[in-house]
C-alpha distance (Angstrom), angle and dihedral (degrees) to the residues before:
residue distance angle dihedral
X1 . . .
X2 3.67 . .
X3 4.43 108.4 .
X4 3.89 111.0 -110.2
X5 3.33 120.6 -131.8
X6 3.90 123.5 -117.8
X7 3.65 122.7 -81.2
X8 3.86 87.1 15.7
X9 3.72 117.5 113.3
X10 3.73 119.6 -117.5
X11 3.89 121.7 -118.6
X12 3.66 128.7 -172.1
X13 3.95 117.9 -164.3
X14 3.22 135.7 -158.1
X15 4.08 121.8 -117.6
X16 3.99 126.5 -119.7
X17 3.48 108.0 -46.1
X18 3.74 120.9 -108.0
X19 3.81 99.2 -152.1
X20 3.99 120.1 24.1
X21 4.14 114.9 -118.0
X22 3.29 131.3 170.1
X23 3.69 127.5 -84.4
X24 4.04 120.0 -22.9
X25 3.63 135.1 -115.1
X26 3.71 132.8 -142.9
X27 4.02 134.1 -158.7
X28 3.55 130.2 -142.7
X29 3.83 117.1 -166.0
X30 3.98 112.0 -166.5
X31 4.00 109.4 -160.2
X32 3.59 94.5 -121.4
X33 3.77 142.0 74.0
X34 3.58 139.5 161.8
X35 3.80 100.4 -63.1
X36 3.98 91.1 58.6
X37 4.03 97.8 59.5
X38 3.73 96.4 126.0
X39 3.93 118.2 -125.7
X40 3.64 117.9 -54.8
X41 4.14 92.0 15.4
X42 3.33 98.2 76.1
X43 4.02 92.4 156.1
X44 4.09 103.2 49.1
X45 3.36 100.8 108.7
X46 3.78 93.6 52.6
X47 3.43 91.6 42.4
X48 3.97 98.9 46.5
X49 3.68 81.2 56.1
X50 3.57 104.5 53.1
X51 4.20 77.5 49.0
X52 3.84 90.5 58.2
X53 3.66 87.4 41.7
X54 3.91 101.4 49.7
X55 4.05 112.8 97.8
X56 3.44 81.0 -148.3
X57 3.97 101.6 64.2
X58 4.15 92.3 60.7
X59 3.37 112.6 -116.3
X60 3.75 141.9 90.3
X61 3.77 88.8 -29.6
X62 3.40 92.0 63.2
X63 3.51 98.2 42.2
X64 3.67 88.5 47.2
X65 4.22 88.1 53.0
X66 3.93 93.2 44.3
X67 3.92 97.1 49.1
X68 3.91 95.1 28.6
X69 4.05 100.2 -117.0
X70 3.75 107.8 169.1
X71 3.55 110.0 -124.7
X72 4.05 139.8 -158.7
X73 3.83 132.0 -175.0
X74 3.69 130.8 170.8
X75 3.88 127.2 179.4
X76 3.64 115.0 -130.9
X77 4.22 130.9 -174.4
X78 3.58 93.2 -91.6
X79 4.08 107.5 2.5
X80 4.07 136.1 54.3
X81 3.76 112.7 -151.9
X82 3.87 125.2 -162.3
X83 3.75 118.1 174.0
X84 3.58 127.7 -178.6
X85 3.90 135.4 -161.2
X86 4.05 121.5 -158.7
X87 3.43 119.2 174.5
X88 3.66 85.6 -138.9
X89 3.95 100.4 63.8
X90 3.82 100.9 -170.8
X91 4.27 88.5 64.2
X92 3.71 86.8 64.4
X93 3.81 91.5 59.8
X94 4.11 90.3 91.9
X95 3.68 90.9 44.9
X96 4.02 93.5 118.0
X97 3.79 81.2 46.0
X98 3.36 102.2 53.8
X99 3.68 89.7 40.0
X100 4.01 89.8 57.8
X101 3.97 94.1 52.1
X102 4.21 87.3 52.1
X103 4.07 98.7 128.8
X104 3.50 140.3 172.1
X105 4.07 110.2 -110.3
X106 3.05 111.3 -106.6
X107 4.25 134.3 -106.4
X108 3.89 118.5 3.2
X109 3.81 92.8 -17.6
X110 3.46 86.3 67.4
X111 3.12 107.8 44.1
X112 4.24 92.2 47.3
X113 4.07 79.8 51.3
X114 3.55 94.9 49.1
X115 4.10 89.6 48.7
X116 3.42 88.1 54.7
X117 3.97 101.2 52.3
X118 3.91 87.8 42.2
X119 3.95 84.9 57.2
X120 3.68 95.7 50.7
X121 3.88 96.7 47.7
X122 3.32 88.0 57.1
X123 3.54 106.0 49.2
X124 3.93 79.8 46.2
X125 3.54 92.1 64.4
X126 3.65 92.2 39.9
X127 3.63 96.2 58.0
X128 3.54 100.1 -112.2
X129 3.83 112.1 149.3
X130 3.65 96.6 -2.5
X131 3.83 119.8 133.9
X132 3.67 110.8 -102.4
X133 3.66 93.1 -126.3
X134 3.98 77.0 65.7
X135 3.63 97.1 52.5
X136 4.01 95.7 45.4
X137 3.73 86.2 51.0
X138 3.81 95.9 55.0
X139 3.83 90.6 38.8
X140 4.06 83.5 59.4
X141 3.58 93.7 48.9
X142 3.82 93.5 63.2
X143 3.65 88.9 36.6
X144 3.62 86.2 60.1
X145 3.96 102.1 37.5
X146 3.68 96.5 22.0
X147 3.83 115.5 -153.1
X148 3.92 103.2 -11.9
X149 3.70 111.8 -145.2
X150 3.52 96.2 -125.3
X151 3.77 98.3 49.3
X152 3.55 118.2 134.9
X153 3.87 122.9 -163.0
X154 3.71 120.5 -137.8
X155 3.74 118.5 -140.7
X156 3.81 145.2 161.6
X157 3.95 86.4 -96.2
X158 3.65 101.5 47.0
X159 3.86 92.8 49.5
X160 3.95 96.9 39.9
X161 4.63 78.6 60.6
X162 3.60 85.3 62.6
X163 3.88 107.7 93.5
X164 4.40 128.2 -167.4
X165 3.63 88.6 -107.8
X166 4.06 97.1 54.1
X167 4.15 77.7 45.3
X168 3.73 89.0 55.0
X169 3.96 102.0 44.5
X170 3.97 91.1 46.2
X171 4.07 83.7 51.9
X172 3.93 86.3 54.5
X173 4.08 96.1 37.9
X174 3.61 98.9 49.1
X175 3.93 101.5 35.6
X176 3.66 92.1 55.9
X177 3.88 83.6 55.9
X178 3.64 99.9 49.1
X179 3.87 132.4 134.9
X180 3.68 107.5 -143.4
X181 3.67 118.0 -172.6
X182 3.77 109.4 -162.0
X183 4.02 114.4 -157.2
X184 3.62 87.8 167.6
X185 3.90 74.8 131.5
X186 4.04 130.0 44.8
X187 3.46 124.5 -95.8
X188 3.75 116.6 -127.0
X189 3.82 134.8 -61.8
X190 3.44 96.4 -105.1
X191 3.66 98.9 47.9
X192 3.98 86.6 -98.8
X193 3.61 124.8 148.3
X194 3.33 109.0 -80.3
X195 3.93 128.2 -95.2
X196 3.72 122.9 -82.2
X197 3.85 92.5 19.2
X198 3.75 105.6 101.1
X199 3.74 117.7 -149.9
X200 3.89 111.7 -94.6
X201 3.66 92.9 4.2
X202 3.74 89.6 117.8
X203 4.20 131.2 34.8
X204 3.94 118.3 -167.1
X205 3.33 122.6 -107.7
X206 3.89 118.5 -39.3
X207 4.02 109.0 -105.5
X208 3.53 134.5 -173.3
X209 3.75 116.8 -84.1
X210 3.32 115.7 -91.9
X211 3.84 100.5 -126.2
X212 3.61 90.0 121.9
X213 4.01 93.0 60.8
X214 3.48 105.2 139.5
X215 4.10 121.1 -126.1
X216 3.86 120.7 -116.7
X217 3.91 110.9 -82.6
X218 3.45 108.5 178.4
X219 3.65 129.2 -169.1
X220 3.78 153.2 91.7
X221 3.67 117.4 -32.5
X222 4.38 113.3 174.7
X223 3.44 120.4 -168.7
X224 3.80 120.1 -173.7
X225 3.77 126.2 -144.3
X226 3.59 116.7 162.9
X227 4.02 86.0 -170.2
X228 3.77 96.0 67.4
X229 3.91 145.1 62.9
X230 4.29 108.7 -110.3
X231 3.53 124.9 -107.4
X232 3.46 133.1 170.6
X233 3.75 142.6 -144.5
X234 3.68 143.4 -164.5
X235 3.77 143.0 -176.5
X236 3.72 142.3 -164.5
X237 3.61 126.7 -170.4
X238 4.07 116.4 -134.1
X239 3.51 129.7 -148.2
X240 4.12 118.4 -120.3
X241 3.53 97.7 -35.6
X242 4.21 113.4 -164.2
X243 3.52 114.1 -116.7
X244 3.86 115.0 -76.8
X245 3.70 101.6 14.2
X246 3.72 101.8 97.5
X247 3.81 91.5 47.9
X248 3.84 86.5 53.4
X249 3.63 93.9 48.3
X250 3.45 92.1 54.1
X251 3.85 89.8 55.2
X252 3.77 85.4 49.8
X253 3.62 90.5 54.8
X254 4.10 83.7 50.8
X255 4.14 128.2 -153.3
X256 3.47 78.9 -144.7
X257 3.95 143.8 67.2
X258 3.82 94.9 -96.3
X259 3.75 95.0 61.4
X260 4.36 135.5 80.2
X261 3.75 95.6 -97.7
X262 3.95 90.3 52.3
X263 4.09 86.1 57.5
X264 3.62 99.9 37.1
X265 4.02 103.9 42.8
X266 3.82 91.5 39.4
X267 3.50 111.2 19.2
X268 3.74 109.2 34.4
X269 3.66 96.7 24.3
X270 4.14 115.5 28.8
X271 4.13 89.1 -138.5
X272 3.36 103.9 114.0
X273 4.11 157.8 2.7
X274 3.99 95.9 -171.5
X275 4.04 120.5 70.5
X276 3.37 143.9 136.8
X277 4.06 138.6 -164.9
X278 3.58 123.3 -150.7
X279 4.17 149.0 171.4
X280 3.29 133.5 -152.0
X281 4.01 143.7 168.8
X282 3.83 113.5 -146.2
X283 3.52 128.7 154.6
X284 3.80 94.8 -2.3
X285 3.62 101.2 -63.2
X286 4.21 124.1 92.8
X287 3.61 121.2 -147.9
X288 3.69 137.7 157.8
X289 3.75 131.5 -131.3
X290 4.01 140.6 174.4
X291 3.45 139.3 -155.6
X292 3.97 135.7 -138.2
X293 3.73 126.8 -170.7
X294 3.53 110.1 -143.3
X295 4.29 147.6 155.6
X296 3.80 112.5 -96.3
X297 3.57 93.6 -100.7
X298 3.69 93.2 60.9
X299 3.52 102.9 45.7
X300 3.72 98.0 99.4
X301 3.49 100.1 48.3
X302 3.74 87.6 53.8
X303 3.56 91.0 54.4
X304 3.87 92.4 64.9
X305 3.92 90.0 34.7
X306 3.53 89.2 66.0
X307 4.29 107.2 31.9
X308 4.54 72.3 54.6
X309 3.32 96.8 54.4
X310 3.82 104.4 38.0
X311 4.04 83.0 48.5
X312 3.88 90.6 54.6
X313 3.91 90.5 63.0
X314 4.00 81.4 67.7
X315 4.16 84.6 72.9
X316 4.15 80.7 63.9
X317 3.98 123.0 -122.7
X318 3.93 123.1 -97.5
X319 3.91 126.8 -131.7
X320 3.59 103.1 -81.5
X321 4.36 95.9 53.0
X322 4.06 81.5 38.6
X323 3.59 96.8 52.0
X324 4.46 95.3 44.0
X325 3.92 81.0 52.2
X326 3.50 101.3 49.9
X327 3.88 94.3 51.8
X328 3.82 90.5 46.4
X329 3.90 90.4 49.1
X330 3.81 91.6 47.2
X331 4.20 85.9 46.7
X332 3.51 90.9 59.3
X333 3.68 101.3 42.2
X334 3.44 87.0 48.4
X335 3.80 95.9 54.0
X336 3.75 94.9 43.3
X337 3.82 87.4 59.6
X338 3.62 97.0 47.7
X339 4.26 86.0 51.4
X340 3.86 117.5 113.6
X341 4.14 82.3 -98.1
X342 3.54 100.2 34.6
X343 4.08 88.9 107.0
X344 3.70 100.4 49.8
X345 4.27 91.7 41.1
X346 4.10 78.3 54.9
X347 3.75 98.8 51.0
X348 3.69 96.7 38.7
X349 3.76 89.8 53.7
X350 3.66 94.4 46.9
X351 3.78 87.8 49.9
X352 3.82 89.3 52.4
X353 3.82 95.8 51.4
X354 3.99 92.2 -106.8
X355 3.85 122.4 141.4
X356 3.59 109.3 -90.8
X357 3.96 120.7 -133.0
X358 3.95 84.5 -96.8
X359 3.80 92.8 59.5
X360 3.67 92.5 38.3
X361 4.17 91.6 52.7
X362 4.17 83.9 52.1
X363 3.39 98.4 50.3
X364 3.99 93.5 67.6
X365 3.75 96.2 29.1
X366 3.84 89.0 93.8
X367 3.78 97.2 36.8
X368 3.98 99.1 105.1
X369 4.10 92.8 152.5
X370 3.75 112.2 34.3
X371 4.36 108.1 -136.3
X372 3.58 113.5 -134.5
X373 3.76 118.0 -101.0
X374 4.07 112.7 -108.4
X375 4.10 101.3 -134.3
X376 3.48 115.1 -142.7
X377 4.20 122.2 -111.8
X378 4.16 86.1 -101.6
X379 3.46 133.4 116.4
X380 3.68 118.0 -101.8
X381 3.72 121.6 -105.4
X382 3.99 121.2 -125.7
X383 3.73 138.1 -173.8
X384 3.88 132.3 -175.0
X385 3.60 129.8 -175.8
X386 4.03 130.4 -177.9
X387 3.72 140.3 51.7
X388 3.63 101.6 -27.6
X389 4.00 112.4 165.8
X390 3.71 114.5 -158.1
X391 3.76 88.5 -89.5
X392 3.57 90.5 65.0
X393 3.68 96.6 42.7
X394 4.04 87.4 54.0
X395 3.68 87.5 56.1
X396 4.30 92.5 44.8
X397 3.75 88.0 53.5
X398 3.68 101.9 45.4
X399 3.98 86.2 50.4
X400 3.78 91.7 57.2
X401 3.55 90.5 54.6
X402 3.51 96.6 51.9
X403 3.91 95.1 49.5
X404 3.77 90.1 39.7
């Protein structure tokens, strides 16, 4: 790979494509998120975004609304992603150009557009209008991490400090240090890494180390909203899992009617029609959760519905459950792949060392019985969100101590 020259963003491009598709997608990684606002800004990165986003501010987002790209971004701790699809692929070969030239408008238009972005980051990171799957799953965070030390809080204040021309010099700073995967092309057959990009050759973006990861906390973190339905959430952390099983498991457990969380919220139980299962890595340590949406009343016996069944998978799962997940994992890996930014997700996480949809596919191939997950000796993480009164927050507390 050619060297890059300083203050020029990096791109990494996929070879000759093996199979023809329609259109092509590229990535743009910014090397910043949420957790690197600097003092008193807590807030930039999401607003930057919504900048880079906005039509209105020039740019790729305009481009993307005149010529109809399909676009994606999500905010990480320490990276904002935008990708965008065209089904002409050579008009997204200014992208990091077009991103760089994103601007405020200028005089009173900009400053009533500015108002207006500052107002929706913050009711963003106050909740407001978020899906309450959204606002379980950030409750569970803290109730997993607890208060990180390097948390910042996003307000009205801290947003109002930033000004258009701190907007403007982070657009210059952090383009010029992009990493732009360009999937303009497909990725091999096999689900490979794609030609021309040889393995390791390229890291993502550098981040901070990670010294200050915080340790699992665990424990029972309410938050009441008298404007929403209740749902609840909880996690447990798993020791050393194998590659592939907790992603099966969570098939097991089902987001759909074929799966244990189906039977036992509905079925066995009368709690609830709307769940979810999930896995995640963070921090070092894996774990598994679920979800249940529920009425008030019901939110503590939903608690120990779940922390039972995601502590039955550690009596294992036999062929039949094992196979049904399998084919349901491989379905959605499949389908994710085939997506308008299925390429460009596969490049950048070959070029960041990740397992690649091939190597995720043959890590379950050969998992015909499913081995129960060891838990670790911590306590269990749980979330609530809704109109509890103190009634029902008596009854959410006493639950946790029973599953503890």
């Amino acid at each position: 790979m050619t060297a890059v020259p300083p203050g020029t963003a990096t791109v990494v491009r996929a070879g000759d494509p093996a199979v023809p598709r329609p259109g092509g997608s590229v990535l743009v990684d910014l090397p910043a998120g949420h957790l690197d606002d600097p003092p008193g800004r807590a807030g930039l990165a999401a607003l930057l975004a919504a900048v880079l986003n906005e039509p209105r501010c020039g740019g790729a987002a305009a481009r993307a609304a005149v010529e109809g790209w399909r676009t994606r971004h999500h905010l990480d701790d320490h990276s904002s992603s935008f990708a965008y699809w065209s089904h002409r692929p050579a008009a997204l070969a200014s992208v990091v150009d077009d991103l760089r030239r994103t601007r405020l408008p200028a005089g009173a238009a900009g400053e009533e557009l500015l108002a207006r972005l500052r107002a929706r980051v913050v009711a963003a990171a106050e909740g407001h209008g978020a899906p309450l799957l959204v606002l379980v799953r950030r409750q569970l965070e803290r109730a997993s991490w607890g208060a990180l030390p390097h948390d910042r809080i996003t307000t009205r204040d801290t947003v109002a400090e930033v000004t258009p021309a701190e907007l403007a010099r982070s657009v210059d700073l952090l383009v010029d240090r992009a990493r732009v995967h360009d999937a303009t092309t497909a990725p091999d057959r096999d689900g490979g890494a794609p030609h021309g990009t040889p393995q390791g050759a390229v890291r993502g973006v550098a981040r901070r180390a990670d010294d200050d990861a915080p340790s699992w906390h665990g424990g029972l973190d309410t938050d009441v909203r008298a404007d929403s339905d209740a749902r609840v959430a909880v996690r447990l952390p798993v020791q050393d899992p194998p590659p592939g099983v907790l992603e099966l498991l969570v098939e097991v457990l089902g987001n759909g009617t074929d799966g244990r969380l189906h039977h036992e919220l509905r079925h066995r139980n009368h709690l609830a029609y709307g769940f979810t299962a999930a896995c995640s890595r963070q921090h070092g340590r894996a774990s598994i959760d679920a979800t249940a949406t529920v009425a008030p009343q019901h939110a503590a016996a939903a608690v120990r519905v779940l922390v039972a069944a995601l502590r039955r998978l550690s009596e294992g799962v036999g062929p039949e459950e094992t196979a049904s997940a399998r084919w349901r994992y491989r379905a959605g890996l499949l389908a994710e792949s085939d997506g308008p930014f299925g390429p460009a997700d596969e490049l950048r996480r070959h070029v960041l060392g990740r397992s690649g949809t091939g190597e995720r596919l043959a890590a379950v191939a050969d998992l015909d019985v499913l081995p129960g997950p060891s838990f670790a000796p911590l306590p269990p993480a749980v979330a609530a969100v809704g109109p509890f009164d103190e009634r029902h927050r008596r009854q959410l507390a006493a639950a946790y101590e029973e599953i503890r």
